[in-house]
N, C-alpha and C positions, 0 to 999 in steps of 0.2 A: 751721376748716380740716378737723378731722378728721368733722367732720357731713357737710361738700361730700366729701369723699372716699367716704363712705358711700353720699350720697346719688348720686353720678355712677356707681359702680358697677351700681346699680339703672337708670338713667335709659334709656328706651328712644327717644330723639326726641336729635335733633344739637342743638335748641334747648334743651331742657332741660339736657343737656349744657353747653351753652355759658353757661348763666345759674349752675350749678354751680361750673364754671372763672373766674365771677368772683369768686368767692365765696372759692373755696381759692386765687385770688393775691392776695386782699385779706389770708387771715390767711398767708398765707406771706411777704408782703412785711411785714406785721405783726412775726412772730418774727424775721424778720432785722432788724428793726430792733431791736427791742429786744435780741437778743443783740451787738448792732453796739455799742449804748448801755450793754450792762452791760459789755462789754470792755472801750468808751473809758474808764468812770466809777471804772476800776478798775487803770487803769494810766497811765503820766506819758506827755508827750509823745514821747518819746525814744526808751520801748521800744511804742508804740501799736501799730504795723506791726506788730509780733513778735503781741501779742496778739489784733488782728484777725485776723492770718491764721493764727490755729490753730484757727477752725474751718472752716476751708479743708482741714484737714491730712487728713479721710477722702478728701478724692480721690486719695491718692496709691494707695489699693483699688481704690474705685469704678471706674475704666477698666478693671483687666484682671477683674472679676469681672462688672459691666455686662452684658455681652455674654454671660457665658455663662449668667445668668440668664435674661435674655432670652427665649435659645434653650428654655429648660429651661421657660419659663413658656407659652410659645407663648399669644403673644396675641391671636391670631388666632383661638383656641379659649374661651381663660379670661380673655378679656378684665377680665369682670367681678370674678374675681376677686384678678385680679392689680394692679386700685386698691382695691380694698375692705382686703386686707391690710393696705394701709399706715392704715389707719384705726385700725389698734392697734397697732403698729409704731412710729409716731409719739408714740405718746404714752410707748410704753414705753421708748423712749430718749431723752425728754428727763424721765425721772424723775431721775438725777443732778441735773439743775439743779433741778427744786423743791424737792427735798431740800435744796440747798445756800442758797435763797432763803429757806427754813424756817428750818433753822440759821442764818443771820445774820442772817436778823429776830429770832428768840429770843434772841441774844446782844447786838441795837442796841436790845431794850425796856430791858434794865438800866440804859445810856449816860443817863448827865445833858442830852444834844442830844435825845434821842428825847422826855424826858419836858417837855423847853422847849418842844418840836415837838407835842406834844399839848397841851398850857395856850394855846397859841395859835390849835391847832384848834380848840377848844374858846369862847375869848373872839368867833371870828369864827362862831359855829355858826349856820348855815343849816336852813332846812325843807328838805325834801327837794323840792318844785316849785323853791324862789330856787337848789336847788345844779343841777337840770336847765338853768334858765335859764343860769346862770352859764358849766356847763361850755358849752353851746351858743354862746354868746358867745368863749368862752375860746378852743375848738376851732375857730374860725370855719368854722360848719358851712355858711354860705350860701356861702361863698371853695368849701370843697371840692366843694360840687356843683354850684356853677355851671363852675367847671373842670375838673371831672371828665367833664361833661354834653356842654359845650362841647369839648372832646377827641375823645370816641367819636363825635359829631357829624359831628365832620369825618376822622374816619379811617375809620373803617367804611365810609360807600361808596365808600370806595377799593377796597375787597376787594369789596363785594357785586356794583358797578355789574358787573363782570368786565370781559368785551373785547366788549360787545354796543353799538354807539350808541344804539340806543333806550335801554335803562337810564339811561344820563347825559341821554339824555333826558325821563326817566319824571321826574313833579312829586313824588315819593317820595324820589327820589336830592338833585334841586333842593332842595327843603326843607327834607330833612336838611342840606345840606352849609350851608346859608343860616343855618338855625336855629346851628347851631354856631358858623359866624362872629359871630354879632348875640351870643350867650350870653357869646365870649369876650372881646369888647368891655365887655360887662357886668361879668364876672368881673374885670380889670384896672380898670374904673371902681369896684367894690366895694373891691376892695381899697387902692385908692389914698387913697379919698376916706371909707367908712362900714364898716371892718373895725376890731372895737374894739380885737382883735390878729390883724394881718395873716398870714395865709399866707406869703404874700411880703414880705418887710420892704423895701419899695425903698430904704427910707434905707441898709441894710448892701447893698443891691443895687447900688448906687453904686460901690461900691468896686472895684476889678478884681483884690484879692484876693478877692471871695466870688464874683464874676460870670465871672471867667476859669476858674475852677475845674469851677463847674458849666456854664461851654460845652464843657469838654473830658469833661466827664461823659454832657451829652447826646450829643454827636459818638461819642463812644466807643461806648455804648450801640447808636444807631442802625446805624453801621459793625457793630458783633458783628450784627446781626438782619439785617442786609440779608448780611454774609456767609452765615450759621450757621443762616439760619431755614427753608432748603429743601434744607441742605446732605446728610439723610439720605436724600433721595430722591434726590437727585445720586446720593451715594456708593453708591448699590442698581443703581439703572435706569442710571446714565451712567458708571459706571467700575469696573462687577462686582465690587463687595465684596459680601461676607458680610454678614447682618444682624450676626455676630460683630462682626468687622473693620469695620464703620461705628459701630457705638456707640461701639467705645474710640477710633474715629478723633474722636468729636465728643467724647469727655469730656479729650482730650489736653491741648487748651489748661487745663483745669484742672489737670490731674495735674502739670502741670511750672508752672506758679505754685506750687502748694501744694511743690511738692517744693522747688523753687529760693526761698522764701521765709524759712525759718529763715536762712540765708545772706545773702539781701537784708535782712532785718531788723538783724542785727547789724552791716552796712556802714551803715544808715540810723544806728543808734545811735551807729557810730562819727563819721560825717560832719555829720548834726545837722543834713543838705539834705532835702529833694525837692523842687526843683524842677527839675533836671539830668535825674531820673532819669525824671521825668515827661515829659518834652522827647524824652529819648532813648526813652522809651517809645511816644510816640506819633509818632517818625522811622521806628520799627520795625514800628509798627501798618500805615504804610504799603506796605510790605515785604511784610507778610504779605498785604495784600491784593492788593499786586501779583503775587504765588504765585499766589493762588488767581482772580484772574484768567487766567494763564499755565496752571495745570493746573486746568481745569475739567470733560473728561468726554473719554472715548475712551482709548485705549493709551498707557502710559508716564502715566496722571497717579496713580497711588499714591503713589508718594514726594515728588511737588513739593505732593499737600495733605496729605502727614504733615509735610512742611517747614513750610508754610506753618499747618497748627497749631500746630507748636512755636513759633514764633514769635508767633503770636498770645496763646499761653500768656505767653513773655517780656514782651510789649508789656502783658499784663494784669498782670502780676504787679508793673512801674513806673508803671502806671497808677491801675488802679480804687481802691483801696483808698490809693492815696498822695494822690487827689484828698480824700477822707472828712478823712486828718489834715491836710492843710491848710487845709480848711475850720476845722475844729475848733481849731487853732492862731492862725486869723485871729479867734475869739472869745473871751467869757466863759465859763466853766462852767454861769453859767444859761441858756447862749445855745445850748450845746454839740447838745444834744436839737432844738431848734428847725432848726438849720444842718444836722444829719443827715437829720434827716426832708426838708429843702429839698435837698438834694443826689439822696434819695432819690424825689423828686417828680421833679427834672427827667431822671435817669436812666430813670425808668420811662416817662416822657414820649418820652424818646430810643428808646425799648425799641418801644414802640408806635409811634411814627413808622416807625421801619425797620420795625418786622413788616408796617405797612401798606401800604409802597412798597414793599417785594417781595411782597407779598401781591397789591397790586395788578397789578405788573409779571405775577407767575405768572400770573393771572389773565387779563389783558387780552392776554398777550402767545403763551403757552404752547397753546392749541387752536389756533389758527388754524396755527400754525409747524408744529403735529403735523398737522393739514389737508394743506398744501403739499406737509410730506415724504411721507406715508402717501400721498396723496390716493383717501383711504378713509374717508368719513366713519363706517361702526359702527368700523374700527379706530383711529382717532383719538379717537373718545368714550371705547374700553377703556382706550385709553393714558393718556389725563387721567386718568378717573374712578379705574380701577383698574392706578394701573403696577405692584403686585405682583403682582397677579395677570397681568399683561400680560409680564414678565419670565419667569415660570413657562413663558408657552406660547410665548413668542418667545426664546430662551434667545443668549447671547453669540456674537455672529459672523455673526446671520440677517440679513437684508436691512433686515426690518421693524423690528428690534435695534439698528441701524445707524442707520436713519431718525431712531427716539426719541432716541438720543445723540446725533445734530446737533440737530437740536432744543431740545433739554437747554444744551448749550451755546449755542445761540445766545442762549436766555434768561440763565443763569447769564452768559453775557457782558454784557447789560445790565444787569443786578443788579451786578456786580462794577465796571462802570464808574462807576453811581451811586456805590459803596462809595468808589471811590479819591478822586472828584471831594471827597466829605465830609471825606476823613481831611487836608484842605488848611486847613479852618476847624478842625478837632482840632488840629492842629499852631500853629495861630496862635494861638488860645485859650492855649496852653502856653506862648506866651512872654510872654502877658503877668503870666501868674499872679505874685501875692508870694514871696518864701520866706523865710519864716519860719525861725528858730532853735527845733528841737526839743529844748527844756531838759528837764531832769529833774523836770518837777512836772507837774500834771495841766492847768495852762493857763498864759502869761504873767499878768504882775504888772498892767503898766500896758496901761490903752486909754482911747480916746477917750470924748470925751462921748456916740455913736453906739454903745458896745460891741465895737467894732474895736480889734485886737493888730496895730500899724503897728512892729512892729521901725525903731529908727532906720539900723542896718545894713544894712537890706536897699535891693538899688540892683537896678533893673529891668535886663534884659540890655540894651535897648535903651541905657541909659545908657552900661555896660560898654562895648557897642560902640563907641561913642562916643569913652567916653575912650581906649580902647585904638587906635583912628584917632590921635587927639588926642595920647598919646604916640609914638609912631612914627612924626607927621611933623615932634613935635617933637624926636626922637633921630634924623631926616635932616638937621635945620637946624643940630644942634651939631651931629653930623660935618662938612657943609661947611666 
């Protein structure tokens, strides 16, 4: 991560660039997991919430200083070195944790487990080719890159094809999008049928405790990028904010999860649910996209998308992170790592689908709509290409300023409709999830012969509804 930060600072080419950027979300989505997995491993089910989201707790900064770093960094000028910093930046504030991972390895070599955990490593001792083979196996590296392969395959020429028909007609677009389908067919035949330990575990996939969870993780996901993924050029060209006042408008949703969460955590501890709050999270998800449908670009929409990110903040704060512990709650503790990392696949799956379908939508939909209004084809090419620079010489109120905000909205209207249409499978997803009991230990006692934590108390709402019909037409028949 911090080599790709290095190296992107340097990089003088969008592709080089772009081959950079996969590199530093591979180890970024890396550290989050593992800081995700040393939180879980190190606290009970009960208080999980509380400890996942305290490293959440710097956004309650990050929004109001955001923005005026920004300004002060001008990136416009020092671009290069304003990612190169974080190249050491990074590393120098996660020196606390190595420090802390040092000290408690020094202190678990003493431990009688640690020295059991060596005599074992030891009786099973590998060359170093049988331990390559082994981990290759183990990581099931042909599941990740056929699915990996298979992924980019078919999203990317969403964004590339743009709004031209010949592209979608080009045998480059075709191939691509073919090769992806035939890969991920493969990829789900590997895994089913010749994965020694699946990616996917279908057998816990069965379950609508481990599968409702992560549909409401992908829906989740997708909905934030189809909202949030074009929303700072919105917030510049289509409703004259400040490059100030757009940053902290997009870190908002974080700043109030992170704030409102200390509070959410100790309710969770108190009630020992989530699945109520997941329910009610993703009723409010819909809300917020309804907002930002409603105030999309022109006069009077500052306050309806400050709303509508407070709420989105809300709808995250019952959401993301309460899908994680009940995943984590529906397994074992050897299962615990595996089920994160799977929640964290199909989240990032969710992530790239949406960036793709407004990628696309921008794309295919956005020149042509700036064509109509402008009908100026050099000023319609500035407006795509360059709408900072296009906002500078056409400034709030002009004709041509006017043009790019309908526009703007017309798009962000289809984007936004796609958004609401998804948060209907987000919400159905939520009711079917389990809910488990969050006890005070790091995982339940009993599970099945599959590694599933099936609480015998827990009764699907579908049921609930049920009996609750069931008593009330039997408390109209005794009254009669």
């Amino acid at each position: 991560m911090t080599h790709q930060l290095d190296h992107n600072s340097l990089c003088k080419h969008v592709s080089i660039y772009a081959a950079g950027a996969v590199f530093y979300n591979c180890g970024y989505v890396g550290v989050s997991l593992i800081l995700t997995l040393i939180l879980s491993d190190f606290s009970t089910l009960k208080w999980r919430i509380f400890y996942q989201y305290s490293s959440y707790w710097p956004y309650i900064i990050i929004p109001w200083v955001s923005g005026n770093i920004i300004t002060a960094a001008k990136p416009e000028k020092n671009w290069t070195w304003d990612i190169a910093m974080w190249a050491f930046i990074f590393p120098l504030s996660s020196l606390p944790l190595y420090c802390l991972i040092i000290y408690l390895k020094m202190k678990s070599v003493k431990t009688p487990e640690w020295k059991a955990l060596k005599e074992r490593a030891h009786s099973v001792k590998r060359g170093f080719f049988k331990n390559i083979i082994f981990l290759f196996w183990e990581l099931d590296v042909i599941g990740i890159v056929l699915i990996t392969v298979s992924t980019g395959c078919i999203l990317v020429p969403l964004t590339l094809a743009a709004g031209a028909s010949e592209k979608w007609r080009s045998s480059k677009i075709i191939d691509t999008l073919v090769s992806g389908g035939v890969l991920f067919l493969i990829s789900m035949f590997w895994e089913a049928s010749y994965a020694h330990n699946p990616l996917l575990p279908f057998k816990l996939l069965k379950d609508r405790g481990i599968w409702a969870p992560l549909g409401v993780a992908f829906f989740n996901y997708f909905t934030f990028y189809i909202a949030c993924d074009f929303l700072y050029p919105v917030l510049l060209v289509s409703m004259n904010e400040s490059s100030t006042s757009a940053a902290r408008i997009l870190n908002l949703p974080d700043f109030v999860a992170s704030t409102a969460s200390p509070f959410y955590s100790l309710l969770i501890a108190k009630s020992k649910r989530l699945k109520i709050s997941v329910i009610v999270g993703c009723a409010t998800w819909m809300l917020s996209m309804g907002l930002f449908y409603q105030f999309r670009g022109g006069y009077g929409s500052h306050g309806g998308v400050i709303s509508a990110s407070v709420i989105m903040g809300f709808s995250g704060l019952l959401c993301s992170n309460s899908v994680i512990v009940l995943l984590q709650a529906m397994t074992t503790h050897s299962r615990m790592a595996v089920m994160t990392g799977i929640h964290y696949t199909f989240s990032r799956i969710g992530a790239a689908v949406g960036a793709s379908v407004s990628g696309g939508v921008w794309t295919q939909t956005m020149p042509s709509r700036l064509y109509k209004l402008l009908g100026n084809d050099t000023l319609a090419a500035e407006a795509y290409e360059s709408p900072y620079s296009f906002i500078d010489s056409y400034p709030w109120g002009t004709v041509e300023r006017y043009a790019v905000v309908e526009a703007y909205k017309y798009v962000q209207r289809i984007m936004m409709i796609v958004g609401l249409i998804c948060t209907i499978p987000l919400f159905a997803f939520s009711l079917f999830m389990r809910d488990p009991e969050l006890i005070d230990k790091v995982t339940h006692e009993d599970f099945t012969e599959d590694g599933l934590a099936v609480p015998t108390d827990d009764v699907g709402i579908i049921s609930r509804l049920q009996a609750f019909f069931k008593n009330s037409r039997h408390d109209k028949k005794a009254a009669l």
